[in-house]
N, C-alpha and C positions, 0 to 999 in steps of 0.2 A: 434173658428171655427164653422160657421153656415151656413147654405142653407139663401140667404135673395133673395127673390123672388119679382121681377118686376109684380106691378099688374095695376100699371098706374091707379090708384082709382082716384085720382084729376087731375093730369095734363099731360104735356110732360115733365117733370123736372125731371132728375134725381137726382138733389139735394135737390127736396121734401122728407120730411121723410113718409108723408102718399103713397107715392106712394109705398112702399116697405113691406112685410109681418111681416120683422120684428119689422116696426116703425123706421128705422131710416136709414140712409145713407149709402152704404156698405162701411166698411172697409175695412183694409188691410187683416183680417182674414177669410172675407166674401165670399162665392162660389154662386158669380150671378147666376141667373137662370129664363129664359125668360119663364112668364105660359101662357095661352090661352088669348091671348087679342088682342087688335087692334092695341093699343094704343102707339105711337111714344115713344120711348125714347131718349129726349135730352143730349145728355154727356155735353154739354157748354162748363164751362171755365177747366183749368188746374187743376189739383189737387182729378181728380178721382180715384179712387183702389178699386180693390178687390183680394181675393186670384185666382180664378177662374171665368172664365164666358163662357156658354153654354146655349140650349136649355133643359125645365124640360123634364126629361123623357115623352113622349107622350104627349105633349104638339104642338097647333098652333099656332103658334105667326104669325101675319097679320101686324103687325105694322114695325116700322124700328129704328134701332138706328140710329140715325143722329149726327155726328159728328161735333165739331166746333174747333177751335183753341184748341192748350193745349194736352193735353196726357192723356192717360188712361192707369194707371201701374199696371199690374198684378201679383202678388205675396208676398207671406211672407216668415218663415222659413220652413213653411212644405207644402207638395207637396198640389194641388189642390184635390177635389174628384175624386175618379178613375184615380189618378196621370194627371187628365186634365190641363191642365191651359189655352188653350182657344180652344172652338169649334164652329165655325158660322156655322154648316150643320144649315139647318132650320132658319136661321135667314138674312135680309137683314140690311144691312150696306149704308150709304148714307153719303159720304163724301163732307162736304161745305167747308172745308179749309183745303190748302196741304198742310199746316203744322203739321195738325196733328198726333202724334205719339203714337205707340203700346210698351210701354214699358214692356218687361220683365223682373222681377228685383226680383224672385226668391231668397233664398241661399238654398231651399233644393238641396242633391245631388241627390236626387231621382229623375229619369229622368220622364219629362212630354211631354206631346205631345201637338204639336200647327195645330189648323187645321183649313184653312180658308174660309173652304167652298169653295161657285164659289164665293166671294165678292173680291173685287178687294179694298186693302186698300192704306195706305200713309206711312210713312215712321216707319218702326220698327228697336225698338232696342233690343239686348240680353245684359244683361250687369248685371245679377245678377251672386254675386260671388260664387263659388262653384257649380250653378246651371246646371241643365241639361235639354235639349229641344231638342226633335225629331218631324222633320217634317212629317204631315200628309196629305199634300197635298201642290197643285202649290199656290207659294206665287206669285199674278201679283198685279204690280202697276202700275202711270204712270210718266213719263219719271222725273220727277223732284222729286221722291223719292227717299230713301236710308235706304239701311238695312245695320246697324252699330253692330259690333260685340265685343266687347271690355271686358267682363270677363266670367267665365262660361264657357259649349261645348255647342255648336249647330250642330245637323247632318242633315244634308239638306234629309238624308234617299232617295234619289236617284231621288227627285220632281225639279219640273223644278222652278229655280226663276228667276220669268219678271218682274226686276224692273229697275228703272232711273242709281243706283249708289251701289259698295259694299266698306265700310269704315272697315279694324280691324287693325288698327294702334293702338297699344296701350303699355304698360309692362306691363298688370297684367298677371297673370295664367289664358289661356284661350285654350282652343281646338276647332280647325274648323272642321270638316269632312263635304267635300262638295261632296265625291266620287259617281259616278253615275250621278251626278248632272248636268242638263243644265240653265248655269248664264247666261241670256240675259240682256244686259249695252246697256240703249239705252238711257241714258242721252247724252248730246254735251256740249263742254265747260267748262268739268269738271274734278276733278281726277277720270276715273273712278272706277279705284281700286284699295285700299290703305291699301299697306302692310310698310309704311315709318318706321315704327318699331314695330319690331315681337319679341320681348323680351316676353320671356314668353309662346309664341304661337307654338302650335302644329298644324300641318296642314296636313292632307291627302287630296291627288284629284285624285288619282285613276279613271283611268274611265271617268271622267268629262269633260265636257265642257264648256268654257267662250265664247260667241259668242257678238261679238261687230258688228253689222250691219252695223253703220253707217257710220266707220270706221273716224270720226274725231278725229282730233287732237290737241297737246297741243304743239306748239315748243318752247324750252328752253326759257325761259328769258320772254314769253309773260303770257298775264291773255286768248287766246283764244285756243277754240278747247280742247282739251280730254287726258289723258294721264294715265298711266298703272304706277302704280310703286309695281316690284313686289318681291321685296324683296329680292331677292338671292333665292326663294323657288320655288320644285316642282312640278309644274302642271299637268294636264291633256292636252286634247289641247285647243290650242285657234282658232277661227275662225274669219275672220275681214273682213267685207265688204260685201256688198247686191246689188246684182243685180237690184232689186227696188231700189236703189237710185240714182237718176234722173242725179243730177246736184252738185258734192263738193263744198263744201263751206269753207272745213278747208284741210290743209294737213294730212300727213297720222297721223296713232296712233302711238305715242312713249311710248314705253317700256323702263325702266329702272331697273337695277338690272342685275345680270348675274344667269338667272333661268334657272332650267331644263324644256323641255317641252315632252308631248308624240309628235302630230304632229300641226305645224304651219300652217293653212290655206288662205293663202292671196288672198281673191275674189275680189280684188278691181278694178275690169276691167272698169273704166270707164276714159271719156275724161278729160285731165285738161279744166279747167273753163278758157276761153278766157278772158284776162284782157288789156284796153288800156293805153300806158303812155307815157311819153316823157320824154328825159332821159340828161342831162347835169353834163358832169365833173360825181362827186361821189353824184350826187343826180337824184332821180328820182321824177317825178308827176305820182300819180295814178290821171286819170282819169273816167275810168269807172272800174267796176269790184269788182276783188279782192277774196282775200288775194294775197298776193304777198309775199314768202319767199325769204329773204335777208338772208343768210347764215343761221345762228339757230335762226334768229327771224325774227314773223310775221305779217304783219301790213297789215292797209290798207281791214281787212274783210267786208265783205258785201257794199264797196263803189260803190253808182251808181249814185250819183250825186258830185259835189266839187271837190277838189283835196286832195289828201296828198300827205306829202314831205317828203321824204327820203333821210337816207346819207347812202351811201356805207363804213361802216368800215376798215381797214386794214384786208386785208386778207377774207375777204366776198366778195363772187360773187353773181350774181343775174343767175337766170334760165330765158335766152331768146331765144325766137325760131328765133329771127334775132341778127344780127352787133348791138350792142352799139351804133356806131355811126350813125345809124340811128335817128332822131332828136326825132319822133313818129313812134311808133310800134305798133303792137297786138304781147302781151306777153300769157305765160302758168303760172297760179299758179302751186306749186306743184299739182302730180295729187293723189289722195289716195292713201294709200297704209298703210305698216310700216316701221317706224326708230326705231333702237335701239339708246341705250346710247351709246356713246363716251365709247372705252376701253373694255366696255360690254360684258362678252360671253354667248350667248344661247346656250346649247345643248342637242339638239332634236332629236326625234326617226325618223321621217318627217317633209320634209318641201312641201307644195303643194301650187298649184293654178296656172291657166294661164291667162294672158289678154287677149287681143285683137290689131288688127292692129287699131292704133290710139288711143287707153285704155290702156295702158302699165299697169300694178300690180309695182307696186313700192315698195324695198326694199332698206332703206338707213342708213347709221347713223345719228343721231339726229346735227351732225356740218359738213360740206360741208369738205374734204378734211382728217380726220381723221376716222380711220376705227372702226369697233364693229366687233366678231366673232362669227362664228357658226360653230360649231361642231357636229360632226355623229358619231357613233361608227360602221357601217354598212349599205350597201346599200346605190348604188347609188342615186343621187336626179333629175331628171328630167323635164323642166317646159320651159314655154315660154312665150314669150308676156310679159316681167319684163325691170323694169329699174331700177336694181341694181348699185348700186353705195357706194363707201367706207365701201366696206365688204371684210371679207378673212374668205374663208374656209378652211379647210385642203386636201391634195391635195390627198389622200384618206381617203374613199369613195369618188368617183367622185360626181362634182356639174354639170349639164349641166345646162345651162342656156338657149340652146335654139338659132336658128341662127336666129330668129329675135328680139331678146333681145338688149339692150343696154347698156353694163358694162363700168364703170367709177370707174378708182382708185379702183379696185378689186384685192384678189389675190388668185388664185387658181382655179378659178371660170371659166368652158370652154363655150365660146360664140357658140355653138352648141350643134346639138342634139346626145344624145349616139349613139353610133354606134351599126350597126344592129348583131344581135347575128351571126356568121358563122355557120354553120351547116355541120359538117362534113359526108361525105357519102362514106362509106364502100361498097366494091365493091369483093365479096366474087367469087375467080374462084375456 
């Protein structure tokens, strides 16, 4: 265990040995430490380490580390100096390839602190076993990143993380606490958080928030759009959908697992995406457009030029705003929103959000005709502007849906607004 200190004496190379105080390359037992210079440091290929890495005490570093392919893995068995194990205050970071990754791979239990400055990095991982990491500040990335969580605890300490994707699928022994915490999942097209096995895993989210902006999704059986899998676990709330966004491109976000939640926010008030096609027997041509949901799968994304050809399965409908046997139509893709899983039950302390006339908010099951549940333990739910479809709730606490809502295949669910409180008035002679 030594201090080996960046002095950038010959080059940009972090894998020159004169560049470093102590003569040689840092280690895994090494505690980096950036001193007064200019001078760039290159990480290159894969295969970097040290125990730790910071700014020297009063030290100005003017230079950058510049990241390239490959990883940089921090830790040994015993904790960093001053239980650090990484601090960019004071230092810039300059990333040339999103592949590159932050690996923390720790086994002390002694908990360290990660803190990443204002630098905006790529994709991290927690994955040393036994280890402990407390966050020191906002982790932001950008959208094709992922913070992967697989042994060890990480406490997010109550800091907001803006990144692409969150991965802790795993079986070792590991602990999340994400309580207090705001997850921004602004990756598309992807899982974007994956709990497919929690063996091993302890989780608190107290407090928390998961806000998914873009509100895309993944429907069963395809490779497009986004999708939630959340394990049977309980969360904080979730938030889904942005007013900034313009124009859907994917249907809504699917949820699977039957999780508890504090409250559900579904902002997805925007217009479905006008698509044109023409429609024969159990097949349809996309023409322009797209996506187009065919029961639980979705085809046909981002078409604007050619055709694609679709077959109507047994028992699959299509969402059309006219008659089938209209030869050529302007159809609606799904319009954003969320589905749960088939079977599924959510239950939540709230459910929110309203659309708009012409923006519906959409609530559905992830298969056109089979339902998913939600549950309340108190307090009514009140909301409008939805196109809820193959949901049941329980028939108290009341569900208002809202009288310009459109409920399909529901059950319990009142197609209006609560009614207004009475107010009794005593009349004393």
């Amino acid at each position: 265990m030594a201090v080996n200190e960046w002095l950038g004496t010959t080059n940009e190379e972090w894998s020159t040995t004169t560049n470093w105080s102590r003569g040689v390359v840092p280690e895994a037992s090494d505690d980096v430490q950036f001193s007064t210079t200019s001078r760039n440091c290159k990480l290159g290929a894969a295969g970097r380490k040290c125990r730790s890495l910071k700014l020297k005490s009063g030290a100005t570093y003017t230079g950058k580390i510049i990241t390239a392919a490959g990883a940089l893995s921090i830790g040994d068995a015993t904790a960093g100096e001053g239980n650090v194990a990484l601090d960019l205050t004071g230092i810039t970071v300059e990333v040339t390839n999103e592949s590159w990754t932050l690996n923390f791979v720790s086994t002390s239990g002694t908990q360290q602190t990660i803190n990443f400055g204002s630098q905006s990095v790529r994709n991290v991982k927690v994955e040393g076993t036994g280890s402990s990491y407390l966050l020191e500040s906002e982790l932001k990335s950008v959208a094709a990143s992922t913070l992967t969580h697989t042994k060890g605890t990480f406490t997010s300490n109550g800091k907001t993380i803006d990144i692409g994707l969150f991965s802790g699928t795993g079986a070792s022994t590991r602990t999340l606490n994400i309580e207090n915490s705001l997850f921004k999942l602004k990756a598309e097209g992807v899982t974007l958080w994956d709990f497919t096995t929690t063996t091993g895993l302890t989780f608190s989210a107290a407090g928390s928030t998961i806000e998914i902006p873009n509100a895309n999704a993944q429907a069963v059986g395809t490779s497009i759009g986004s999708l939630f899998i959340g394990g049977g676990k309980t969360f904080g709330n979730l938030t889904v959908g942005n007013s900034a966004v313009t124009a859907p491109t994917q249907p809504a976000l699917e949820v699977t697992g039957s999780n508890t939640w504090a409250t559900i926010a579904n902002n997805t008030s925007k217009a479905p995406k006008a698509i044109t096609a023409s429609i024969s027997g159990t097949l349809l041509t996309v023409t322009a457009g797209g996506p187009v949901a065919i029961g639980s799968a979705l085809v046909g994304a981002g078409v604007t030029t050619g055709t694609v050809v679709l077959k109507r399965e047994s028992g699959e409908t299509w969402e059309l705003s006219a008659s089938q046997t209209v030869a050529s139509e302007s159809m609606e893709s799904f319009a954003p929103g969320i589905v749960f899983a088939v079977g599924s039950t959510q239950t939540v302390t709230g459910y929110e959000g309203n659309g708009k006339s012409g923006a519906p908010a959409r609530l559905a099951s992830a298969k056109p005709g089979e339902q998913f549940t939600m549950k309340k333990a108190s307090g009514q739910v009140s909301v409008d502007w939805q196109r809820i479809k193959d949901s049941k709730v329980d028939a108290e606490p009341a569900w208002y849906a809202g009288a310009n809502s459109v409920l399909t295949n529901t059950t319990n669910w009142k197609g209006e607004a609560p009614p207004e409180s009475a107010t009794a008035i005593c009349i004393l002679l």
